[in-house]
C-alpha atoms as a printed R data frame, in Angstrom:
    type eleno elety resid chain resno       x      y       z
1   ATOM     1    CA   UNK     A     1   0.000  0.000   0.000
2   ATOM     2    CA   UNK     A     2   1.054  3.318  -0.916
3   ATOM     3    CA   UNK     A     3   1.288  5.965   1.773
4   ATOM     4    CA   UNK     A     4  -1.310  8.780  -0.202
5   ATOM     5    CA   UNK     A     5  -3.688  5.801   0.274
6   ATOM     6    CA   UNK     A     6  -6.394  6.027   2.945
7   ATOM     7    CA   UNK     A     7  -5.546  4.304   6.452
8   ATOM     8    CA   UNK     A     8  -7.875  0.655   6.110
9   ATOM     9    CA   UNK     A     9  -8.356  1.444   2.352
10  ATOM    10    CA   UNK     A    10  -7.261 -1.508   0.266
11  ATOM    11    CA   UNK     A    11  -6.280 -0.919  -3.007
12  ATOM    12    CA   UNK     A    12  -8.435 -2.692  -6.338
13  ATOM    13    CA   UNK     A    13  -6.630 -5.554  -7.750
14  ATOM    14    CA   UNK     A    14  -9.413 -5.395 -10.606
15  ATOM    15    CA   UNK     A    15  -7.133 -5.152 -13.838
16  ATOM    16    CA   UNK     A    16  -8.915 -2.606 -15.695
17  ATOM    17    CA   UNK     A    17  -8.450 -0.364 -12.220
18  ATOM    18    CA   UNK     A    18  -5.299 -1.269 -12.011
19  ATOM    19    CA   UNK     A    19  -4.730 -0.359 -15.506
20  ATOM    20    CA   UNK     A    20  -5.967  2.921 -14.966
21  ATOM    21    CA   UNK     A    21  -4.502  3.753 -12.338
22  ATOM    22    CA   UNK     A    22  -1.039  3.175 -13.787
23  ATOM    23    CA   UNK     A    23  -1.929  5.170 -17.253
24  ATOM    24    CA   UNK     A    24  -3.299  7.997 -15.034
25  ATOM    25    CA   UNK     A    25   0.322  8.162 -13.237
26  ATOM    26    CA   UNK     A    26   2.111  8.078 -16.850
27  ATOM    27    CA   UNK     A    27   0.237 10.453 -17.869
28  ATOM    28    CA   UNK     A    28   0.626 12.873 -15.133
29  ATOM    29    CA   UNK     A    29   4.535 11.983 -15.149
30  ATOM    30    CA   UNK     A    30   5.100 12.585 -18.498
31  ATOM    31    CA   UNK     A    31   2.659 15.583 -18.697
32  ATOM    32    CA   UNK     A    32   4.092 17.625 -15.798
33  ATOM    33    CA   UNK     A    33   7.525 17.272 -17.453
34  ATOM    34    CA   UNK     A    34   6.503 18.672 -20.757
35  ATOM    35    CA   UNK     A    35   3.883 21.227 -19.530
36  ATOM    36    CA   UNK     A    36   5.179 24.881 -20.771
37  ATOM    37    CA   UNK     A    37   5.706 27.691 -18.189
38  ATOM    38    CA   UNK     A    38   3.892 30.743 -18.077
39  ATOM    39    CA   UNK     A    39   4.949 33.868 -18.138
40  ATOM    40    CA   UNK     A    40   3.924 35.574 -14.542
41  ATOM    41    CA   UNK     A    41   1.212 38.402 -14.539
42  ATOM    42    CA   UNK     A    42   1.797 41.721 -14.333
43  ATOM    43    CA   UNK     A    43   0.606 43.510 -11.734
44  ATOM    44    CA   UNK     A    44  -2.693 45.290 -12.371
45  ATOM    45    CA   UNK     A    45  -2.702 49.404 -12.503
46  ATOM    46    CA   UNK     A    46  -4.583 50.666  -9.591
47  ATOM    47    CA   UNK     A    47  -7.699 52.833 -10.731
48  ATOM    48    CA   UNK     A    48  -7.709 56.245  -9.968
49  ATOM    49    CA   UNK     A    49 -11.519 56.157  -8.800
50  ATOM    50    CA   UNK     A    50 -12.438 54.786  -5.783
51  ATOM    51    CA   UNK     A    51 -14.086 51.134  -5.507
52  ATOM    52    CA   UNK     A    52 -17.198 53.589  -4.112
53  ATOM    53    CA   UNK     A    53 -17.680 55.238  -6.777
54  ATOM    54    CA   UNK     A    54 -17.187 52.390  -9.453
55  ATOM    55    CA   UNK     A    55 -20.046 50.657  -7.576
56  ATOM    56    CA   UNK     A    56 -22.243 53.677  -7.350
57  ATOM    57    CA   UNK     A    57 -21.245 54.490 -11.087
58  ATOM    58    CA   UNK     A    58 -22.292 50.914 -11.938
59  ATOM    59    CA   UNK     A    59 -25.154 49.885  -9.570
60  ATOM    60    CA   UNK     A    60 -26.103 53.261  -7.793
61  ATOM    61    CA   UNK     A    61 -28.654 56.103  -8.377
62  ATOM    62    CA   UNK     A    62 -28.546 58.073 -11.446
63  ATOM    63    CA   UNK     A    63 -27.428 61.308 -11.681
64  ATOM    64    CA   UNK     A    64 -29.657 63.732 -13.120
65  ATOM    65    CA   UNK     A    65 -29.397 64.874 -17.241
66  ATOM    66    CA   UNK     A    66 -30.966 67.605 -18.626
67  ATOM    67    CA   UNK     A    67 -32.765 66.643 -21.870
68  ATOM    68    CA   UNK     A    68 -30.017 66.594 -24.897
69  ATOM    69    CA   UNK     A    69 -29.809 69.672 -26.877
70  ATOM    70    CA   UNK     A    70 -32.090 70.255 -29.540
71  ATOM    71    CA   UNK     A    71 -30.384 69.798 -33.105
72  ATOM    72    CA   UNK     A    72 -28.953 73.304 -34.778
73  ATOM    73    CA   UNK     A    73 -31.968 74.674 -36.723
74  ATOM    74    CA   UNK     A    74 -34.662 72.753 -35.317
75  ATOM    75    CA   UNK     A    75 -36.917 72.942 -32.505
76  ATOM    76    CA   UNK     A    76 -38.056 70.512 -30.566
77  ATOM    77    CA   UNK     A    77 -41.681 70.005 -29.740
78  ATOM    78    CA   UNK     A    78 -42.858 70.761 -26.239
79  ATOM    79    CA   UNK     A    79 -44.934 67.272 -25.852
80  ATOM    80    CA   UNK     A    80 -41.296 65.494 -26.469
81  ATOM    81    CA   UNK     A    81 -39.462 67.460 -23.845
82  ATOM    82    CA   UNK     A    82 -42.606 66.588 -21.581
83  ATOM    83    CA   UNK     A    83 -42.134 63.129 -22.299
84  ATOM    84    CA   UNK     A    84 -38.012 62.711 -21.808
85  ATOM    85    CA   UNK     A    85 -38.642 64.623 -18.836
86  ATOM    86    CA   UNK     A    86 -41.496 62.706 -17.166
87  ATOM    87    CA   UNK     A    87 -39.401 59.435 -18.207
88  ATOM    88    CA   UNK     A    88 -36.421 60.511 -16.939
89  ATOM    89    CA   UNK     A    89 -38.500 61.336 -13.549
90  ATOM    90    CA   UNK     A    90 -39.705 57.928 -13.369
91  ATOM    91    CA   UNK     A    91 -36.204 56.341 -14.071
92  ATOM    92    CA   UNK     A    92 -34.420 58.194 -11.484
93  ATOM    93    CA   UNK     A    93 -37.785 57.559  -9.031
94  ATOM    94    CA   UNK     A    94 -37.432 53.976  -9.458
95  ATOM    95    CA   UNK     A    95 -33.982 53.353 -10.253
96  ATOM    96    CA   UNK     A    96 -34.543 51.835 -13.742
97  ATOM    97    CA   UNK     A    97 -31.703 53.069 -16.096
98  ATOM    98    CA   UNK     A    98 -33.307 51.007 -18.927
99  ATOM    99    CA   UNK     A    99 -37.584 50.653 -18.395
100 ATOM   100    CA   UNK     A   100 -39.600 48.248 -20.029
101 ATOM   101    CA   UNK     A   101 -42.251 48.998 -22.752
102 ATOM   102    CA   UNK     A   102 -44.923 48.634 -20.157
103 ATOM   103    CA   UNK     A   103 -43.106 51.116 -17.730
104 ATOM   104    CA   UNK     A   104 -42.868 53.251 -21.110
105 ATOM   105    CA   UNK     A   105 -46.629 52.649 -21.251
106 ATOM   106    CA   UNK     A   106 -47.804 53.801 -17.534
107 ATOM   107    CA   UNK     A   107 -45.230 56.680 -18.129
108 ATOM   108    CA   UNK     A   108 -47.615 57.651 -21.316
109 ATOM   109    CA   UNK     A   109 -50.606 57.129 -19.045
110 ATOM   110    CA   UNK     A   110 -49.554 59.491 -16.274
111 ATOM   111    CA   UNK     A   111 -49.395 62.045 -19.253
112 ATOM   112    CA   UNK     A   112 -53.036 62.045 -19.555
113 ATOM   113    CA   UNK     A   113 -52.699 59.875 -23.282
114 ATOM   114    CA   UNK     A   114 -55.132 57.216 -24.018
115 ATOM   115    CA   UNK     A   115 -55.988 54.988 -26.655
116 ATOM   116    CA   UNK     A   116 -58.185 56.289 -29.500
């Protein structure tokens, strides 16, 4: 008996165990001896932000945005900056960055549209 075996463990005399047990140590032998190196890591640059703020930035509230500019020469209709702005109310109300077509919907709703 080996001494990696298990104290009271007695080792398979089956052949095909035996057989595999002896290809599994070539293997690992010969394996180990040919295995390439590799290179060791470089050390990681540290971030200038804080771990706080990458969480906030990534999980955290929203910060406010105004509604983007209007495009040079045209204006944009009143009923679409009502909209962006009573979506972007509910998104930073319920912490949604991206809301779902029905959110979109009860957004609409709270507007005072219906179907016609």
């Amino acid at each position: 008996m080996t001494p990696s075996a298990a104290p009271g463990r007695r080792k398979s005399t089956h052949p095909k165990t035996a057989a595999a047990r002896e290809k599994r140590r070539r293997t690992a032998t010969t394996e180990s001896a040919a295995a390439p190196q590799r290179a060791p890591r470089k050390p990681r640059a540290k971030s200038a932000a804080p771990a706080s703020a990458k969480r906030t930035a990534k999980h955290g509230l929203m910060a406010r945005r105004a509604p983007p500019p209007a495009p040079q020469g045209l204006e944009v209709d009143p009923d679409v900056l009502q909209f962006i702005e009573a979506l972007d109310l509910y998104r930073h109300q319920h912490s949604r960055p991206f809301p779902s077509w029905s959110e979109v919907l009860h957004v609409l709703r709270w507007l005072g549209y219906r179907k016609a």
